[in-house]
Residue frames as qw, qx, qy, qz and C-alpha x, y, z in Angstrom:
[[0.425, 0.723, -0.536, -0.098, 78.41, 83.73, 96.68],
 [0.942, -0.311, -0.064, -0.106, 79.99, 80.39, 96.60],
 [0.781, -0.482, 0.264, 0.298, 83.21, 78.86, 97.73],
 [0.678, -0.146, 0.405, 0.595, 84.70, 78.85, 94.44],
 [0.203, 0.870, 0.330, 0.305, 83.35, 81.89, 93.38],
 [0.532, -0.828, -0.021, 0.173, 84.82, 83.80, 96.22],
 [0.692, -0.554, 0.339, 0.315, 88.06, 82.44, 95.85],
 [0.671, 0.317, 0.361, 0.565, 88.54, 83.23, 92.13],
 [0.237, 0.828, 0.003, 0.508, 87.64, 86.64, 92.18],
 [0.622, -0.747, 0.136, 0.193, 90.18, 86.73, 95.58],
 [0.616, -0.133, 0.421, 0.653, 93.23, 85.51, 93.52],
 [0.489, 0.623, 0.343, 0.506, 92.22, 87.62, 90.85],
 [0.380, -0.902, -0.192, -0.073, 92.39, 90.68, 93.45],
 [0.707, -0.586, 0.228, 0.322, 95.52, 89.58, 94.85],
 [0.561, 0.378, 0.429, 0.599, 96.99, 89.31, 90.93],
 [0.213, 0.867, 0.132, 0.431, 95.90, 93.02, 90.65],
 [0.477, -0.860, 0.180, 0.011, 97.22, 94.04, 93.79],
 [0.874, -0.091, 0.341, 0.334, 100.47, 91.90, 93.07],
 [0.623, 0.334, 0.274, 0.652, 101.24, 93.32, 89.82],
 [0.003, -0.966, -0.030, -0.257, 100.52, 96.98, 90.69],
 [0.672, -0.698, 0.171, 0.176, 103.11, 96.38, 93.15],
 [0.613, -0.248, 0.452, 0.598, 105.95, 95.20, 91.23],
 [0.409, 0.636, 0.487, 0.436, 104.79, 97.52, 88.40],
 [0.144, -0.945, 0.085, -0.282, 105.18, 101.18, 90.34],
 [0.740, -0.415, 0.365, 0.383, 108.32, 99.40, 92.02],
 [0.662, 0.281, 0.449, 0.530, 109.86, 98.77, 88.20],
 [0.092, 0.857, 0.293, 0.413, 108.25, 102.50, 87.09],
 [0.375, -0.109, -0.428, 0.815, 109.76, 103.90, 90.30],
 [0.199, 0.018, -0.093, -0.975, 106.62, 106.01, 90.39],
 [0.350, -0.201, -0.596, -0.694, 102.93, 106.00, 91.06],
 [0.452, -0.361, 0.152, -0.802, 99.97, 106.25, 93.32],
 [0.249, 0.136, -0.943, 0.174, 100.20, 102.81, 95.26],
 [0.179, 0.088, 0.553, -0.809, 97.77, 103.66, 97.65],
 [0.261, 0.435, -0.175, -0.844, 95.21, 104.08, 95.36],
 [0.614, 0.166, -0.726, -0.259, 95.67, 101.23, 93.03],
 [0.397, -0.059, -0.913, 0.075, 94.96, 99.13, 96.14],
 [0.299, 0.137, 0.311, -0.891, 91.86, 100.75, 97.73],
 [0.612, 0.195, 0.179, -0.745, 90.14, 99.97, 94.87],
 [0.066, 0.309, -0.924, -0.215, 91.38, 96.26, 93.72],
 [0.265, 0.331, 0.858, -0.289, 88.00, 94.44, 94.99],
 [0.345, 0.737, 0.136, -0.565, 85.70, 96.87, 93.14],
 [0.350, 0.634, -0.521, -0.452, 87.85, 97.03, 90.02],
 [0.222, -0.048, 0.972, -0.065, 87.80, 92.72, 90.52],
 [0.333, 0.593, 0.602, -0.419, 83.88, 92.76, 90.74],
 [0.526, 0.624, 0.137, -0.561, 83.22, 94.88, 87.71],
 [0.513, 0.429, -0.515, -0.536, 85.46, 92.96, 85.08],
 [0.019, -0.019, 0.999, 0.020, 84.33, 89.52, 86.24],
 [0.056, 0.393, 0.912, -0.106, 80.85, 90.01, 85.74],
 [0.029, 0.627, 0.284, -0.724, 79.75, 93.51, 85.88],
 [0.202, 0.481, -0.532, -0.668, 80.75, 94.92, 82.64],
 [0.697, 0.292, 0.636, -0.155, 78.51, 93.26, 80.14],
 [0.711, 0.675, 0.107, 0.163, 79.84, 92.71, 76.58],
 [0.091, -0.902, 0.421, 0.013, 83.22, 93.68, 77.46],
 [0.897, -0.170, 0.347, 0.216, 86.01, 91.18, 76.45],
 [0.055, -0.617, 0.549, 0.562, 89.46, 91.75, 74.63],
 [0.497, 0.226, 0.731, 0.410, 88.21, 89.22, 71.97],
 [0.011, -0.747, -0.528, -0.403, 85.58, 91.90, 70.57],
 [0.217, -0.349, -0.259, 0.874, 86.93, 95.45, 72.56],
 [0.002, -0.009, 0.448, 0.894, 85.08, 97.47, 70.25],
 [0.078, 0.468, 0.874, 0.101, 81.63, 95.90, 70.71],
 [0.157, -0.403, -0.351, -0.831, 78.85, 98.45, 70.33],
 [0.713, -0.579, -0.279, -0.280, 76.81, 96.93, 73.24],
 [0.674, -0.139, -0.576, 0.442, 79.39, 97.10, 75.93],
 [0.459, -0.831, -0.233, 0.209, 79.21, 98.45, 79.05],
 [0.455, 0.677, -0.249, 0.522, 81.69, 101.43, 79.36],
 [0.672, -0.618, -0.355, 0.201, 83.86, 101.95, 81.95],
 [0.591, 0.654, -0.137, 0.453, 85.50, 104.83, 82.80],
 [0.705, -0.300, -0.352, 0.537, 88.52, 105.56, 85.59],
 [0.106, -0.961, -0.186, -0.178, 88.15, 109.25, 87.00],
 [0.523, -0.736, 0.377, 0.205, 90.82, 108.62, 89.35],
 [0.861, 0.408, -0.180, 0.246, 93.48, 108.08, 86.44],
 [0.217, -0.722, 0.626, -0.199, 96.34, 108.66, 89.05],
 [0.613, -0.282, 0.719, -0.165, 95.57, 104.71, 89.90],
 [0.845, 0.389, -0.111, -0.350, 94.94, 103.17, 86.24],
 [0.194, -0.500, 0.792, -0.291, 97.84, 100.93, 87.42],
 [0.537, 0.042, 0.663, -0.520, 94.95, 99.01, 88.70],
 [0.396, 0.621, -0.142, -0.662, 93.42, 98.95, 85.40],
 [0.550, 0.617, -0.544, -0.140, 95.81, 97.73, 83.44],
 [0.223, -0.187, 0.935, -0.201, 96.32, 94.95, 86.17],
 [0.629, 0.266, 0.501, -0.532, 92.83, 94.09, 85.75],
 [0.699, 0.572, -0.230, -0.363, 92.96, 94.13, 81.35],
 [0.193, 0.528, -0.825, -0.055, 95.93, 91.97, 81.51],
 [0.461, 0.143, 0.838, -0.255, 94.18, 89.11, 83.55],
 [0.546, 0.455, 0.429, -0.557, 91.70, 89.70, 81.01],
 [0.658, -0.066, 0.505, 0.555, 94.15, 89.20, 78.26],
 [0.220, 0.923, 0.154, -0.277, 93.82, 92.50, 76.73],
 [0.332, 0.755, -0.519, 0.223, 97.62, 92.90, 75.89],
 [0.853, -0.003, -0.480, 0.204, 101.02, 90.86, 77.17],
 [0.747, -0.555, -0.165, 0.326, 102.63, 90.11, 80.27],
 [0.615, -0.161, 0.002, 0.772, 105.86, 92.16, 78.93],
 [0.118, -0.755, -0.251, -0.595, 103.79, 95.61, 78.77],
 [0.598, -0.606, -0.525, 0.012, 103.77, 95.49, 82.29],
 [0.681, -0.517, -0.046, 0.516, 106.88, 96.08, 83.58],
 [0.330, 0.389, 0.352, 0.785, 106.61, 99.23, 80.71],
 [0.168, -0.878, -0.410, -0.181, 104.42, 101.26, 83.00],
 [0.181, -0.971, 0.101, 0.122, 105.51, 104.56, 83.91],
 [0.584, -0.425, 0.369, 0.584, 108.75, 104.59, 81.71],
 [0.245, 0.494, -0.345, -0.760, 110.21, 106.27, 78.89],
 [0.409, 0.245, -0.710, -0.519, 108.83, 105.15, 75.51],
 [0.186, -0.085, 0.972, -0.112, 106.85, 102.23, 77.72],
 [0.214, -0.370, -0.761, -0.489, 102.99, 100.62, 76.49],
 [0.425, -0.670, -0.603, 0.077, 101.46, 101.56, 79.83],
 [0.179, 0.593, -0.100, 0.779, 101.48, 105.51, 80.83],
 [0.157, -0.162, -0.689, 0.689, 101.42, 106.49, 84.59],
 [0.378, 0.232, 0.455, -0.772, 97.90, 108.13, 84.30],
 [0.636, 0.384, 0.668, 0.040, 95.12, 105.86, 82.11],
 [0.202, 0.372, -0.533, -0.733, 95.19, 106.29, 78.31],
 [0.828, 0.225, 0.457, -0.233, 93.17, 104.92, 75.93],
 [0.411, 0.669, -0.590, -0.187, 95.73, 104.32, 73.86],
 [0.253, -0.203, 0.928, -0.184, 95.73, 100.81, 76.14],
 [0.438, -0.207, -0.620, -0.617, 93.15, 98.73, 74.64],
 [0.365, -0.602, -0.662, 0.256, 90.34, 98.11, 77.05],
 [0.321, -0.347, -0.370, 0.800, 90.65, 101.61, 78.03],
 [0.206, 0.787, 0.441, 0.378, 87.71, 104.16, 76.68],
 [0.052, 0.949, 0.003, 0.312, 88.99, 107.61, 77.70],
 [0.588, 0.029, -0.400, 0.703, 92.17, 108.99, 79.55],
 [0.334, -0.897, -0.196, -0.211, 92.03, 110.76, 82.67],
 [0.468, 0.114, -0.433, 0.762, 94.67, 112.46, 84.93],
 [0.028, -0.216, 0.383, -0.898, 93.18, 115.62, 86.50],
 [0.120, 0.436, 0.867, -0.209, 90.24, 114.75, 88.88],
 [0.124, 0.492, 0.153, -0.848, 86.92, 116.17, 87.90],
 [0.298, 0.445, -0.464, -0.706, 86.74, 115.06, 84.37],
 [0.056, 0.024, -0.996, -0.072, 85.54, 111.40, 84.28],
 [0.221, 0.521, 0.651, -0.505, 82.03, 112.04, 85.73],
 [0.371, 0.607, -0.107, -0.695, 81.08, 114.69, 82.90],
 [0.132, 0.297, -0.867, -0.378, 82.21, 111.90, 80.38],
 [0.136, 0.199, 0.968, -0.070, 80.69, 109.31, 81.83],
 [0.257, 0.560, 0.504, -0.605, 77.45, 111.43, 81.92],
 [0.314, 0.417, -0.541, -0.659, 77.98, 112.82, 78.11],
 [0.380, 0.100, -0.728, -0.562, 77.80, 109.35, 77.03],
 [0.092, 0.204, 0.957, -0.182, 74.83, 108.14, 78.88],
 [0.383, 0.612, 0.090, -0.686, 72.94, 110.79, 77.85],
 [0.372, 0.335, -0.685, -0.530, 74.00, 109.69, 74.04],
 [0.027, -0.073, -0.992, 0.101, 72.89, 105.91, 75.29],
 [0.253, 0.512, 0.535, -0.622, 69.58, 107.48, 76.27],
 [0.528, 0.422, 0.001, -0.737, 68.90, 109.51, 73.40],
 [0.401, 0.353, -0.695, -0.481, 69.99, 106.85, 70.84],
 [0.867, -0.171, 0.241, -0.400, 67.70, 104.04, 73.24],
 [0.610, 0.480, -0.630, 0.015, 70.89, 101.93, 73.47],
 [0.780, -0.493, -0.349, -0.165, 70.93, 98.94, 76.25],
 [0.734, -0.056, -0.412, 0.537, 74.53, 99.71, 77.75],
 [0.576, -0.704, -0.107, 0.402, 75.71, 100.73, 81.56],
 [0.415, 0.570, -0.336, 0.625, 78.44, 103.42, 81.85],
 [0.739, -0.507, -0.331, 0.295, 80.36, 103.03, 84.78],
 [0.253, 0.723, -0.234, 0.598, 82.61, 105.82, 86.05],
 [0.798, -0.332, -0.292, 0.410, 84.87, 105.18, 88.98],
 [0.042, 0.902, 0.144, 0.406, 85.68, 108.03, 91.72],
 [0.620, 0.001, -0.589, 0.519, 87.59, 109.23, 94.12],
 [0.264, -0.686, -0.491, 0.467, 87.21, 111.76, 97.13],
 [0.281, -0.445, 0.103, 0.844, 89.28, 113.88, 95.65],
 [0.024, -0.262, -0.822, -0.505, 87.14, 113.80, 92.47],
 [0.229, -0.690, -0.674, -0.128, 83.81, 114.43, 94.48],
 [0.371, -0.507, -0.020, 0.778, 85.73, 117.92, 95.74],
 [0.185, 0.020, 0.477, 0.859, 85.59, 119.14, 91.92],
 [0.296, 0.371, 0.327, -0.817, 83.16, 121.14, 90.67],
 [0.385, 0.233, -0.645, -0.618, 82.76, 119.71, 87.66],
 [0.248, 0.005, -0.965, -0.081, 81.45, 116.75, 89.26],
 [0.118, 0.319, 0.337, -0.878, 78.92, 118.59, 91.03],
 [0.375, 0.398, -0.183, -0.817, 77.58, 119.93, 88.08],
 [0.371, 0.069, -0.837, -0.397, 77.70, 116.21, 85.71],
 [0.051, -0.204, -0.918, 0.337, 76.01, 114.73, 89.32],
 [0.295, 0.388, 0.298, -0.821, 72.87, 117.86, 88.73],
 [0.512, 0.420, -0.266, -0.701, 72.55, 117.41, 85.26],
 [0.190, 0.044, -0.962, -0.192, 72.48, 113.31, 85.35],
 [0.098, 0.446, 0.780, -0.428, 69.65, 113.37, 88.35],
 [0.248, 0.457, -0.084, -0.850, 68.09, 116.12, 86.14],
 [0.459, 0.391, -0.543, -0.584, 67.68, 114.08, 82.97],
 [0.870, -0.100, 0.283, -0.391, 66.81, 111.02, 84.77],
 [0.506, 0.597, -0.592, -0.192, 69.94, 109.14, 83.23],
 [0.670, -0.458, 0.461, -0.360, 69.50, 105.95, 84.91],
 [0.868, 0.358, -0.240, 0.246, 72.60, 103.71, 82.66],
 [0.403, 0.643, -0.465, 0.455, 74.54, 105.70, 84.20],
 [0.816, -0.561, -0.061, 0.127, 76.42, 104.15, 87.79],
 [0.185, 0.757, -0.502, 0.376, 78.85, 106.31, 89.66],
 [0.869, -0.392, -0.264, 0.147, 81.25, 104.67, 92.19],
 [0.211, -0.866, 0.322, -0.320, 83.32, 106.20, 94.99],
 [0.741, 0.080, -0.498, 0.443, 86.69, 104.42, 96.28],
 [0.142, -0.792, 0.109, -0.584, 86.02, 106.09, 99.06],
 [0.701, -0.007, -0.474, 0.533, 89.32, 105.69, 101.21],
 [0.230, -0.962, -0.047, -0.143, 88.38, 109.21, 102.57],
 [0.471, -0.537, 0.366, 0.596, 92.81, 110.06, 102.24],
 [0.571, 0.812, 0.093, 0.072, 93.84, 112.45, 99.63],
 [0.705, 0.502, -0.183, 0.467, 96.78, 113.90, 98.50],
 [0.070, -0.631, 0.277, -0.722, 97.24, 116.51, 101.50],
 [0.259, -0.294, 0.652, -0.649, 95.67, 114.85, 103.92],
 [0.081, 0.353, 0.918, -0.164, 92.28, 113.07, 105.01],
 [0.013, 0.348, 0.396, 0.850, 89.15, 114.49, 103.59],
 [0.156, -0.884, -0.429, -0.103, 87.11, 115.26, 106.40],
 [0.532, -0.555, -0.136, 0.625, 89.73, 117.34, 107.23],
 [0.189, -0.296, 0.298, 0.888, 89.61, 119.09, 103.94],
 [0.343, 0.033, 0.098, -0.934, 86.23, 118.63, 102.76],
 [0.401, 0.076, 0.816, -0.408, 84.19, 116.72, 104.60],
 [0.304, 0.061, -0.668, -0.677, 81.73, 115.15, 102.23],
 [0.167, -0.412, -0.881, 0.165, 79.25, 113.45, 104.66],
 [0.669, -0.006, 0.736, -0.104, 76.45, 112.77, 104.46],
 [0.255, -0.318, 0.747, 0.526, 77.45, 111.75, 101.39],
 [0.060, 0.408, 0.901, 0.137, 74.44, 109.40, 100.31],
 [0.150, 0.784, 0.536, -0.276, 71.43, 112.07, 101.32],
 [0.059, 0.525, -0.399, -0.749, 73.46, 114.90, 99.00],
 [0.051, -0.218, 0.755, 0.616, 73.11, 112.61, 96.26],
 [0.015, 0.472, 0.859, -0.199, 69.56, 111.78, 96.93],
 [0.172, 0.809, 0.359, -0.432, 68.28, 115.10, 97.27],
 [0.255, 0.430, -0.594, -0.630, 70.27, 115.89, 93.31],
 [0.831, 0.380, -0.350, -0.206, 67.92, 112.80, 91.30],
 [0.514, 0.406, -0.747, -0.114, 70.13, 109.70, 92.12],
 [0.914, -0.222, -0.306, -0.148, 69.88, 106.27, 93.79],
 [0.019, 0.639, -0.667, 0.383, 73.21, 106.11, 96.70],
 [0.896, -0.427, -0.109, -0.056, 74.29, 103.26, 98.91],
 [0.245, -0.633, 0.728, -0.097, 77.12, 102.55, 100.93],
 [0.957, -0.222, -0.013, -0.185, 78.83, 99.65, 100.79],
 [0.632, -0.652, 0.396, 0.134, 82.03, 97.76, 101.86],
 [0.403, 0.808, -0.406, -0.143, 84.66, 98.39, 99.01],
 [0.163, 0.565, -0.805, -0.080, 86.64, 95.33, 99.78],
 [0.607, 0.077, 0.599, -0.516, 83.56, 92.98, 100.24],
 [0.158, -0.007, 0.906, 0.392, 83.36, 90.55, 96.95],
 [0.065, -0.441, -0.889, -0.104, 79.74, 89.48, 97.63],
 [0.042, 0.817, 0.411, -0.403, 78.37, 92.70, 98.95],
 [0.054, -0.314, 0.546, 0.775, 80.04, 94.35, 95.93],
 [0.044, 0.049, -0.749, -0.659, 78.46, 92.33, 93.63],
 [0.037, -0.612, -0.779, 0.132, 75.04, 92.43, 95.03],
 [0.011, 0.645, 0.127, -0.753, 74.98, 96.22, 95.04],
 [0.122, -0.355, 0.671, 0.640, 75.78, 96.04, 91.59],
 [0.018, 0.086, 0.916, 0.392, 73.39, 93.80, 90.85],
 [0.017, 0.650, 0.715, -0.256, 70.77, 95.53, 92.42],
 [0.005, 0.274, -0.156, -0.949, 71.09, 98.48, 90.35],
 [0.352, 0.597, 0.721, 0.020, 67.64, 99.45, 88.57],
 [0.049, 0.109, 0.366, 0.923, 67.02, 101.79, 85.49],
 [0.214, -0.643, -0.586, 0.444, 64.25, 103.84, 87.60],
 [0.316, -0.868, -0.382, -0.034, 64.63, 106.60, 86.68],
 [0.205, -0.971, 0.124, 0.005, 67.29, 107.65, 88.35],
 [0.412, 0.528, -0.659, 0.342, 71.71, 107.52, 87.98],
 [0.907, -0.312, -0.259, 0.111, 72.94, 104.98, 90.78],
 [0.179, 0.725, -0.617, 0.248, 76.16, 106.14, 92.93],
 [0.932, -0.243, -0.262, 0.057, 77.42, 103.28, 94.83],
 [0.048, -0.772, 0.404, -0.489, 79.83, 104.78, 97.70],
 [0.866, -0.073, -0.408, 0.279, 82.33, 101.70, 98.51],
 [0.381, -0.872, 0.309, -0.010, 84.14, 102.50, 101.85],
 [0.866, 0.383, -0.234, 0.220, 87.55, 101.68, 101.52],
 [0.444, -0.730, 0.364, 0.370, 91.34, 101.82, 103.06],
 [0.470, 0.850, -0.226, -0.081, 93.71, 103.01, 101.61],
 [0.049, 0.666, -0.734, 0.120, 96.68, 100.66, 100.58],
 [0.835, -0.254, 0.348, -0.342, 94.33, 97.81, 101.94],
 [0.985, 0.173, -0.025, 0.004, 96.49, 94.81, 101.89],
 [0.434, 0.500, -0.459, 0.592, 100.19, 96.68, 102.99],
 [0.390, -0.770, -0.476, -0.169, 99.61, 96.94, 106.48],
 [0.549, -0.281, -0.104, 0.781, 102.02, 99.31, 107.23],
 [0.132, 0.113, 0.369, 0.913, 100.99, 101.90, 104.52],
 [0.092, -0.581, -0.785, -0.196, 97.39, 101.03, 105.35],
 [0.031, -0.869, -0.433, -0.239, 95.15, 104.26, 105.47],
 [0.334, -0.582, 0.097, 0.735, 98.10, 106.83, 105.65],
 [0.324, 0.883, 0.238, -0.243, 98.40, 109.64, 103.60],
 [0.238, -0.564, 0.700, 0.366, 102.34, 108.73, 102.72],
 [0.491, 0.185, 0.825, 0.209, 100.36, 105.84, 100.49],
 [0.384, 0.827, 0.196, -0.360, 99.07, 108.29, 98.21],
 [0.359, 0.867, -0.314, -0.145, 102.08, 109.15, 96.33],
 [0.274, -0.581, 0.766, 0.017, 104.77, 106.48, 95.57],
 [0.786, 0.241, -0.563, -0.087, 105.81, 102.92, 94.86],
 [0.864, -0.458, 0.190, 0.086, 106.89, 100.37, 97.35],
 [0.162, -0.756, 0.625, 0.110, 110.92, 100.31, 97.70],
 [0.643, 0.314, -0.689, -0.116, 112.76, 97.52, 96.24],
 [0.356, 0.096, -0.862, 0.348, 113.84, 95.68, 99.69],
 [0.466, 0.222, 0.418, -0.748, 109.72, 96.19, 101.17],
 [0.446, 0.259, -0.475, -0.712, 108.49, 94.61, 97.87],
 [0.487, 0.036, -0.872, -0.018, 108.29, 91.05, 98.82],
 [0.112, -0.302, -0.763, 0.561, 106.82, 91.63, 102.23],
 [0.358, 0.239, 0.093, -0.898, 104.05, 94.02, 100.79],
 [0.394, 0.126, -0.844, -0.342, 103.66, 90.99, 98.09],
 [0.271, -0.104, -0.875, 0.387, 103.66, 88.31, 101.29],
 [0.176, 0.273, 0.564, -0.759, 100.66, 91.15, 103.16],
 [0.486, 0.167, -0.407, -0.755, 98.65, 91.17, 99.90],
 [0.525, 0.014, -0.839, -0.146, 98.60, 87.35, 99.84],
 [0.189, -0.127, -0.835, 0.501, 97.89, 87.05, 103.57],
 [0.413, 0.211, 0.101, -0.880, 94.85, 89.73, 103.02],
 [0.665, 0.077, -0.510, -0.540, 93.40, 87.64, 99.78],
 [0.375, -0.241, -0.880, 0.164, 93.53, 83.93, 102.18],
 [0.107, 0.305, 0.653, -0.685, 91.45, 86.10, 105.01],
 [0.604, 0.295, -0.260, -0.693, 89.03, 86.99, 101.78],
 [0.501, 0.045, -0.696, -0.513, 88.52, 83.57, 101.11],
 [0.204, -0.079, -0.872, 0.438, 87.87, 82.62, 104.49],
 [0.274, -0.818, -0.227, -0.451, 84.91, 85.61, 104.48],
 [0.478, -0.641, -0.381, 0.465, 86.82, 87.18, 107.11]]
């Protein structure tokens, strides 16, 4: 990746991370923590990943879908669609309030947004539903479907992860924000999920690890996905909060919003996170 590659999708990071901030601040509500775990990742897939995806032409038939399991953070999301000029700047500061354009768990009532999610569990089975349709109807687009730990806990996801490796759905690519901190706690403490990768291996799918707040090693995973055969999970390690470094990988960063008189200095650690990203440090 070059220099000025890097350093756009950094600011564009920092912008998501930025506005989530002063957006659950304004909302007085939402799942900070979260929304910045998975700010690289969610960077990486709408600057390049996602193919045929663009607010000129939402609707396209050939676009990649993406959907957000973890709709606690769609925050993130909706930071991401706005850069993308999906909808205006004064939506924003509508999220989590009465009557506002932007609801505290994803909707697709936002444009960009194909399905709403809130409880975990339910995004995988989707995602799987329509690659299967993609399959039968020999159509060329990806569905993406973005997880969390707490997510890979559900049974439901279980099951969508048996019957994708089963059917050999190999559009479909799952990813894990795996901050390994849930709502209660940490998850090996509540269920361990390692080794993660050989589980998914021995169900039918392709698995890698890789470093969730890494630009270039993002988008190389990505790009090395192959339709083999088999569904792809791509299991990004992450911290939670990455980019507060107070809040970083606690289990207080789960629930909440950054205080009004913390806002600027969480701003100020975002910004100081995205310059050590363009340095490749």
């Amino acid at each position: 990746m070059d220099k000025t590659r890097r350093n756009e999708l950094a600011d564009f990071a920092f912008n998501v991370r930025r506005n989530c901030i002063r957006m659950t601040n304004h909302g007085q509500s939402g799942h900070v923590g979260s929304m910045l775990s998975m700010a690289e990742i969610i960077t990486v897939l709408y600057n390049g990943v996602l193919k045929n995806v663009s607010a000129e032409d939402p609707k396209n038939p050939n676009r990649d879908r993406f959907i957000l399991s973890k709709g606690h953070a769609g925050c993130a999301v909706y930071a991401a669609l706005y850069e993308k000029g999906y909808f205006p700047e004064d939506w924003l500061m509508t999220y989590y309030c009465d009557n506002g354009k932007l609801m505290g768990h994803i909707s697709h009532h936002v444009p960009g947004v194909e399905f709403s999610t809130g409880s975990l569990g339910h995004g995988l089975p989707v995602a799987v539903g329509m690659a299967l349709n993609a399959k039968l109807k020999n159509n060329s687009h990806k569905v993406y479907c973005m997880m969390s730990d707490g997510d890979m806990n559900e049974g439901s996801t279980w099951e969508a992860i048996m019957f994708a490796g089963q059917h050999k759905l190999d559009k479909l690519v799952g990813i894990v924000d795996y901050n390994r901190v849930q709502a209660l706690g940490h998850s090996e403490n509540i269920a361990d999920l390692e080794p993660l990768d050989e589980k998914l291996k021995l169900w039918g799918w392709d698995a890698c690890y890789v470093d969730g707040h890494d630009l270039e090693a993002l988008e190389d995973a990505f790009n090395a996905v192959e339709e083999n055969g088999k569904p792809t999970m791509i299991i990004c390690r992450t911290i939670k909060a990455r980019g507060i470094p107070w809040l970083e990988d606690t289990v207080k960063s789960h629930y909440g919003f950054i205080p009004d008189d913390k806002v600027e200095e969480a701003i100020a650690g975002c910004l100081a996170f995205c310059e050590q990203t363009k340095k490749g440090e």
